[in-house]
C-alpha positions as CSV (number, residue, x, y, z in Angstrom):
1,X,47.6,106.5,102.4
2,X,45.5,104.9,104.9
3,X,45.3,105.6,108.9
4,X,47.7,102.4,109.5
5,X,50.2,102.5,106.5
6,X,50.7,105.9,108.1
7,X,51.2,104.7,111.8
8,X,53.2,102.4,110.5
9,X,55.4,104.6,108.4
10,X,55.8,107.1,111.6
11,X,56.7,103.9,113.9
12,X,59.6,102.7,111.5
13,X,60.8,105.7,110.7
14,X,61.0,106.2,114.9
15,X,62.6,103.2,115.0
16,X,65.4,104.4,112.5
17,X,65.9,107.3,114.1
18,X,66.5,104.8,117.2
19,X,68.4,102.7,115.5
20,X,71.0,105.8,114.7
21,X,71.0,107.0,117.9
22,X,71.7,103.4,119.9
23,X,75.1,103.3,117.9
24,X,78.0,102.9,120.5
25,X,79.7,105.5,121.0
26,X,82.8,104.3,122.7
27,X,86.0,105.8,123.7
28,X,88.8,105.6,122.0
29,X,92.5,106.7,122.3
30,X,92.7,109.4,119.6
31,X,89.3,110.1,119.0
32,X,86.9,111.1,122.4
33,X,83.6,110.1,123.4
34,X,81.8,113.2,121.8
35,X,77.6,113.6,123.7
36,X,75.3,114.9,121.4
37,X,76.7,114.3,118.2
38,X,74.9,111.1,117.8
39,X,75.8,109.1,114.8
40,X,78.3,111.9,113.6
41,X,81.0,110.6,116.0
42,X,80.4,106.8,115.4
43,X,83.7,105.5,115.4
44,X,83.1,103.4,112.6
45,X,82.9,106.4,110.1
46,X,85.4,108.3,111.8
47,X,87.7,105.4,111.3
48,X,86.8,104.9,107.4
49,X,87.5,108.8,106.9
50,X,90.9,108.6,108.7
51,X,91.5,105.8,106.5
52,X,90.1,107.1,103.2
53,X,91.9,110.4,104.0
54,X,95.0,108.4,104.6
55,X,94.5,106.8,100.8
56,X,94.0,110.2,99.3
57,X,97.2,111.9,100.3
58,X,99.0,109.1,99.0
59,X,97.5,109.0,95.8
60,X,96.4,113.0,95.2
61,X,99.7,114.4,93.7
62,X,101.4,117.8,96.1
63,X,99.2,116.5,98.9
64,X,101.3,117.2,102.3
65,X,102.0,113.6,103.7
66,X,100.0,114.0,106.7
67,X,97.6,111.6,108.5
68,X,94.3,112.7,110.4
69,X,95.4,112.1,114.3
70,X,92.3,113.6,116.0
71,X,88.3,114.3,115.6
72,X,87.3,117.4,118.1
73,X,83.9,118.9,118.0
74,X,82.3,116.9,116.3
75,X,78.7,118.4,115.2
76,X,75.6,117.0,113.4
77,X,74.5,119.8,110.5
78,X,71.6,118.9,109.3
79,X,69.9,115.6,108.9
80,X,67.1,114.7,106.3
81,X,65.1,111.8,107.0
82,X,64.3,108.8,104.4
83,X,61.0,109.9,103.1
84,X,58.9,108.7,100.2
85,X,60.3,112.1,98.0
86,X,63.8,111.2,99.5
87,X,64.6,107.9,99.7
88,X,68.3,107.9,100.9
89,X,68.5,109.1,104.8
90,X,71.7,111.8,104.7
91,X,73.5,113.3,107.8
92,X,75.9,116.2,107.3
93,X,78.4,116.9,109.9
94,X,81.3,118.7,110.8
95,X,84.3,118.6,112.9
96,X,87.8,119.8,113.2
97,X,90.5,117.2,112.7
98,X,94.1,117.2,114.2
99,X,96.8,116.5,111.6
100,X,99.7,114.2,112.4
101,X,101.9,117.7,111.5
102,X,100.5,119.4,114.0
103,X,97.8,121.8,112.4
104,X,93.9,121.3,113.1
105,X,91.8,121.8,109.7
106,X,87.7,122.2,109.4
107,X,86.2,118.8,107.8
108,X,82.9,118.3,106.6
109,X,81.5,114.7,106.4
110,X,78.3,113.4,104.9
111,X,76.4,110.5,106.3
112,X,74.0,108.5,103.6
113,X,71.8,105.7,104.7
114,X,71.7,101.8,103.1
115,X,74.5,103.5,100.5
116,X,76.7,100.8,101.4
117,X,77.8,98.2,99.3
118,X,75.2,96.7,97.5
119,X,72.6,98.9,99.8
120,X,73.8,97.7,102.5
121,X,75.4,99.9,105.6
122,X,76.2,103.6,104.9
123,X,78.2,105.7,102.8
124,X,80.6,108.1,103.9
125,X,81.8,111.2,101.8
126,X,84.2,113.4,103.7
127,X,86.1,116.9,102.9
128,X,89.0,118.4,104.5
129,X,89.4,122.2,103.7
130,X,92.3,122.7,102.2
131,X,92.8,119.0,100.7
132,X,90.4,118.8,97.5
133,X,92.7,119.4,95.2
134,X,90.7,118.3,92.7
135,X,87.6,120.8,93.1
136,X,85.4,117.3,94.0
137,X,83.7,119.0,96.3
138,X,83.4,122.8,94.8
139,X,86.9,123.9,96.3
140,X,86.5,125.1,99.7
141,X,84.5,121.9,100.5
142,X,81.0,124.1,99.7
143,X,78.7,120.3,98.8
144,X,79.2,118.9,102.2
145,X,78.3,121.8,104.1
């Protein structure tokens, strides 16, 4: 690879990294403004988890009818860059949610770039211990962590 396919390479993938970090990260009523955890507390994929979660206990059989109230300390993982060997950008975080019956549970949420739709905006897969009935996630949510 040449001196300025390289350059190149390093300035978009600086720009990405910008372009993750320059996400709004505004208040909201039931979730805080959370410093540091960068894309991890974007309120756009805290939002499609509640609602997602929501889905499942309605449709998972002996599921408690609960709803996710809450995010609180929200933390970025680990993140692994799009690179040539990796082409799909992936952010695993982790948090502890607030459930509408009172109890707080540990979640873990994962974070994959231009997995969208047709490849277009980002994926969210999301675990809350004690709600995978179905072993999707290796019981005890072990994939996302």
């Amino acid at each position: 690879m040449s001196h300025v396919v390289k350059t190149l390479a390093v300035a978009a993938l600086a720009l990405a990294g910008l372009a993750w970090t320059s996400v709004a990260e505004a208040a909201d009523p039931a979730v805080g403004l959370y410093r540091g955890a960068g894309p991890c507390a974007d309120q756009r994929y805290l939002n499609k988890i509640a609602s997602r979660f929501d889905y499942q206990v309605r449709h998972v059989p002996n599921l408690p009818d609960v709803a996710i109230t809450d995010f609180r300390d929200i933390y970025e993982r680990r993140y692994q860059p799009e690179s040539e060997d990796w082409p799909i950008s992936r952010r695993y975080c982790g948090a502890t949610v607030i459930l509408s019956d009172g109890h707080s549970r540990n979640i873990w949420y994962l974070i994959e770039g231009r997995m969208g739709f047709i490849g277009i905006g980002h994926n969210v897969e999301f675990c809350v211990s004690g709600f995978d009935r179905w072993y999707v996630y290796n019981g005890g949510c072990r994939v996302l962590q």
